[in-house]
C-alpha positions in Angstrom: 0.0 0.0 0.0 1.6 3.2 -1.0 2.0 5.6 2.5 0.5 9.0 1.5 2.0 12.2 3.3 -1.2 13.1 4.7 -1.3 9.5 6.7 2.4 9.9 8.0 1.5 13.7 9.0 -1.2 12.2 11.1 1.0 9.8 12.7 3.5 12.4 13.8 0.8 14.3 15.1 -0.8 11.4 16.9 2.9 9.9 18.2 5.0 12.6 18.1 7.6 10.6 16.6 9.6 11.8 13.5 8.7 11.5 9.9 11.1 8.7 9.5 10.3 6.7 12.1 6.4 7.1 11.0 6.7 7.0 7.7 8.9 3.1 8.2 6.5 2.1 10.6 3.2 2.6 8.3 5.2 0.6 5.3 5.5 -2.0 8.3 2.1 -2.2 9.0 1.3 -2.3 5.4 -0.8 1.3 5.9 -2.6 0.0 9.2 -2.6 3.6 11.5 -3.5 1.5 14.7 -1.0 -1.6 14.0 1.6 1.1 13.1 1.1 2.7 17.0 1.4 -0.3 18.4 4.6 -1.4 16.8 5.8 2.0 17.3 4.6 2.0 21.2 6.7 -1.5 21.8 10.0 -0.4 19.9 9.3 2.9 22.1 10.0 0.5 25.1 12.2 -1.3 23.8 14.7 1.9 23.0 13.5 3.1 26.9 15.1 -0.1 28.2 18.2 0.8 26.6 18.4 4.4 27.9 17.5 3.4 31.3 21.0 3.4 31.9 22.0 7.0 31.3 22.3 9.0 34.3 19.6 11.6 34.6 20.3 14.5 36.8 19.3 17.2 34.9 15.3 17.7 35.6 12.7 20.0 36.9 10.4 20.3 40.5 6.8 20.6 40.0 4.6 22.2 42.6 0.6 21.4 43.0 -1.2 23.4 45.8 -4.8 23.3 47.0 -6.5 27.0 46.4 -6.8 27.0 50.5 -3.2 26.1 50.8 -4.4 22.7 53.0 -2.8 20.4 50.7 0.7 20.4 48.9 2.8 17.8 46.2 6.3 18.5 45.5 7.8 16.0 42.9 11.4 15.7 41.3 11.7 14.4 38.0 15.0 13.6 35.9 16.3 14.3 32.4 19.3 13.8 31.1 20.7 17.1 30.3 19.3 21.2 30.6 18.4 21.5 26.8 15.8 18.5 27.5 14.5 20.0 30.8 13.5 22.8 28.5 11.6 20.5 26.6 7.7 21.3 26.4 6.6 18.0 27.0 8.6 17.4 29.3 7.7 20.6 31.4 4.3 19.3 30.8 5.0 15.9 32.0 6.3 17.0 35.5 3.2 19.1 36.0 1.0 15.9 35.3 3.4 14.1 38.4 2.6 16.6 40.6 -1.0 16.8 39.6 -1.4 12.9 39.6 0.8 12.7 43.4 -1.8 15.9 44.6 -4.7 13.8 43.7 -4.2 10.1 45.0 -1.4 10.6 47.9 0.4 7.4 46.6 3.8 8.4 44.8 4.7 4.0 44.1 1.2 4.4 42.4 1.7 7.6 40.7 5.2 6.2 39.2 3.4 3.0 37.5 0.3 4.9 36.3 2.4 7.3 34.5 5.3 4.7 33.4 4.1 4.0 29.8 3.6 7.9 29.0 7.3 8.4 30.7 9.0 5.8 28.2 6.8 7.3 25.2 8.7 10.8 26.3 12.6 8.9 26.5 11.6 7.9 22.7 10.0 11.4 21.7 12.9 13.5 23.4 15.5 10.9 23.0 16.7 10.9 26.9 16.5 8.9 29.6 13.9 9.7 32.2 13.1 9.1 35.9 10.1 10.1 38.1 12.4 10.3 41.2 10.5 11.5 44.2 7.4 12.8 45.5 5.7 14.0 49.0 2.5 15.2 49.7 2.0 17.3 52.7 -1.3 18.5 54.5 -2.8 20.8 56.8 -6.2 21.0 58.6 -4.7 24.1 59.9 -4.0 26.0 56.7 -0.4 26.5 58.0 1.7 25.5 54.6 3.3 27.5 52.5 6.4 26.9 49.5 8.4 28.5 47.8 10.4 27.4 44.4 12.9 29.1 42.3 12.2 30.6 39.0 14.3 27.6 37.3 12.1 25.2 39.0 15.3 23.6 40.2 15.1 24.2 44.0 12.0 24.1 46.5 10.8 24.0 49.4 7.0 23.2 51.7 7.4 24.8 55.3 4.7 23.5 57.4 3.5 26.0 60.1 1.5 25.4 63.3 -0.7 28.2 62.3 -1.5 30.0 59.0 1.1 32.5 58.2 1.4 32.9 54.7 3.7 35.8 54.3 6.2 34.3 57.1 5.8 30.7 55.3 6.7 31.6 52.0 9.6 33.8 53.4 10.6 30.7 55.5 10.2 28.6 52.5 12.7 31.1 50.2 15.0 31.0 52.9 14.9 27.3 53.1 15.7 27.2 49.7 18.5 30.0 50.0 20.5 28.5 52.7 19.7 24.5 52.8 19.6 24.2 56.8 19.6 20.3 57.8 17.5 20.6 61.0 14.1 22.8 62.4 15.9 23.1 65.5 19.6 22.1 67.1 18.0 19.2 68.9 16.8 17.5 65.8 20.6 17.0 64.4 21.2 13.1 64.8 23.4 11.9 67.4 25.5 9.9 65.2 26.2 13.2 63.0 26.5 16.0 65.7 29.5 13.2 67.4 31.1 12.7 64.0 31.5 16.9 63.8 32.7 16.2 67.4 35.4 14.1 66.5 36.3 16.3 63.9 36.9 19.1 66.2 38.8 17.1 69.0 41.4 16.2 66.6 41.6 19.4 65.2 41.7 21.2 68.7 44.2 18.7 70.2 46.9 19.5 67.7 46.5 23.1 68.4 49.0 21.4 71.6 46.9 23.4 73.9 45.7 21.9 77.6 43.1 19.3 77.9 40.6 21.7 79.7 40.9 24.5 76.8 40.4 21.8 74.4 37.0 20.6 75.5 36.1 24.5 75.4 37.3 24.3 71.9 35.6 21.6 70.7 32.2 22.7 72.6 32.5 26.2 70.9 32.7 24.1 67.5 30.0 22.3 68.3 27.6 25.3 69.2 28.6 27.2 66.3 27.7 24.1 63.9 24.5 23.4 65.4 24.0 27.2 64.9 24.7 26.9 60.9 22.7 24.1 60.1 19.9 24.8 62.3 16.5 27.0 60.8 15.9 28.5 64.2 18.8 29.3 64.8 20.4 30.6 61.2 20.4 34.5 61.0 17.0 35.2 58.3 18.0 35.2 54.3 16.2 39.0 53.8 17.5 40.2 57.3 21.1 39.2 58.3 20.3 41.1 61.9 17.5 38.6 63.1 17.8 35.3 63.7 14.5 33.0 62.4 13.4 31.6 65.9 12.7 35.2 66.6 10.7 35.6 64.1 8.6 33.1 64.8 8.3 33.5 68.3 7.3 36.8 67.2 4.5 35.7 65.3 3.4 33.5 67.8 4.0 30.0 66.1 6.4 27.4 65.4 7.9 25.2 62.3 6.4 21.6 62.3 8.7 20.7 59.5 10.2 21.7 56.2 10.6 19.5 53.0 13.6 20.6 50.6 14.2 19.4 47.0 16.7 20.7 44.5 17.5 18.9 41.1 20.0 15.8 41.3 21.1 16.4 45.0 23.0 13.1 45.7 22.7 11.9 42.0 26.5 10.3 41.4 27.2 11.5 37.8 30.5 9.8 35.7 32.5 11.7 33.4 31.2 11.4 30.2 33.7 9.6 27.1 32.0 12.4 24.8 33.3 9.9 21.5 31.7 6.7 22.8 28.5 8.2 23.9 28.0 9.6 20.2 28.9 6.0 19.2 26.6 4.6 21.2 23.6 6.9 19.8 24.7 6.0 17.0 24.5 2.3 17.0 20.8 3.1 18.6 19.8 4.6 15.9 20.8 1.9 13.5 
């Protein structure tokens, strides 16, 4: 059956494959639109498996909040590299995440509902993709609030005892800004804060000062981190003068908890052989 331009435009426009690919899958299917999906939707997987192993740390956050501010989803999801982050469908495809976590609570569930229209995307765009991670916070009492960056790559929910909404989103931006670990000093593991300690005492005790000035030493140390990784304690992002505790005691209320995402945080990326990788995509395309 001869494949008429008119039946691979409306392939393209029903895949969003190119006019190659559409145009070799209807001579495949002898001209059969529907047979020609499916053959395209199984090599689509098929060329997913094999990108599955690409590092993606490249991505975008995407942000869903309730109109009353009671109910927030925060998701992360991977691309390759920048350019694809950029990619309309893709942007698209991380709203949908958030959208699909804000609705049914279940991120494990969200991740295989929206697997087959992931791997359709690692064929369209031609990257590998990942739905990383996902929480959904709520809030009988109205007290959440976020903030995220304009290049959707950092964000952060900051859950308040009481609704605040100009102090929450401030809270959130500094979250963002300065990364603390901990709402307060006492919430810094054990295991952590004695690892810093241990730290210090060597340092201090090659100073070659006494004993008694090196437990002073090590306990100043140890204030002063506490003090840097801490929210409450950490001097506030827009106001270097006042410290955030104050500012919440001043507004009579306290942080439950903060959430924190930015883009590939912990994602091991190897250097790239720039001359295999082409040969690689290469042979793919074959």
């Amino acid at each position: 059956m001869a494949i008429s331009a008119a039946m691979v435009k409306e392939l393209r426009e029903r895949t969003g494959l190119g006019m190659m690919d559409c145009k070799k899958a209807l001579a495949e299917a002898d001209g059969d639109m529907d047979k020609a999906i499916e053959d395209l939707r199984k090599k689509s997987s098929l060329k997913a498996a094999k990108k599955a192993g690409r590092t993606a740390a490249n991505g975008l956050l995407g942000v869903k909040v309730a109109e009353d501010g009671s109910r927030m989803a925060m998701v992360e999801v991977n691309i390759e590299t920048d350019f694809a982050a950029k990619n309309e469908k893709f942007i698209a495809f991380v709203s949908k995440v958030a959208q699909t976590l804000f609705e049914s609570g279940d991120m494990d569930a969200v991740t295989q509902s929206l697997n087959a229209e992931r791997e359709t995307l690692v064929q369209e765009i031609g990257e590998n993709m990942s739905i990383r991670r996902g929480q959904l916070v709520e809030s009988t009492e109205g007290g959440l609030s976020y903030y995220m960056h304009g290049d959707q790559r950092r964000a952060a929910i900051v859950q308040l005892a009481s609704k605040h909404d100009e102090l929450g989103r401030d809270l959130a931006m500094h979250v963002v800004a300065i990364n603390p670990m901990v709402v307060k000093s006492e919430d810094v593991a054990a295991d952590v804060l004695e690892k810093e300690r241990e730290i210090y005492l060597s340092q201090a005790q090659d100073s070659g000062k006494p004993e008694e000035i090196v437990a002073k030493m090590v306990e100043g140390r140890v204030k002063k981190y506490l003090a840097e990784v801490s929210l409450l304690d950490q001097p506030f992002v827009k106001d270097g003068n006042t410290k955030v505790g104050a500012l919440v005691k001043q507004a009579n209320t306290q942080v439950l908890q903060f959430i924190r995402y930015e883009v590939g945080e912990g994602i091991e990326v190897e250097a790239a052989d720039f001359a295999a990788e082409v040969a690689a995509q290469l042979a793919d395309s074959d």
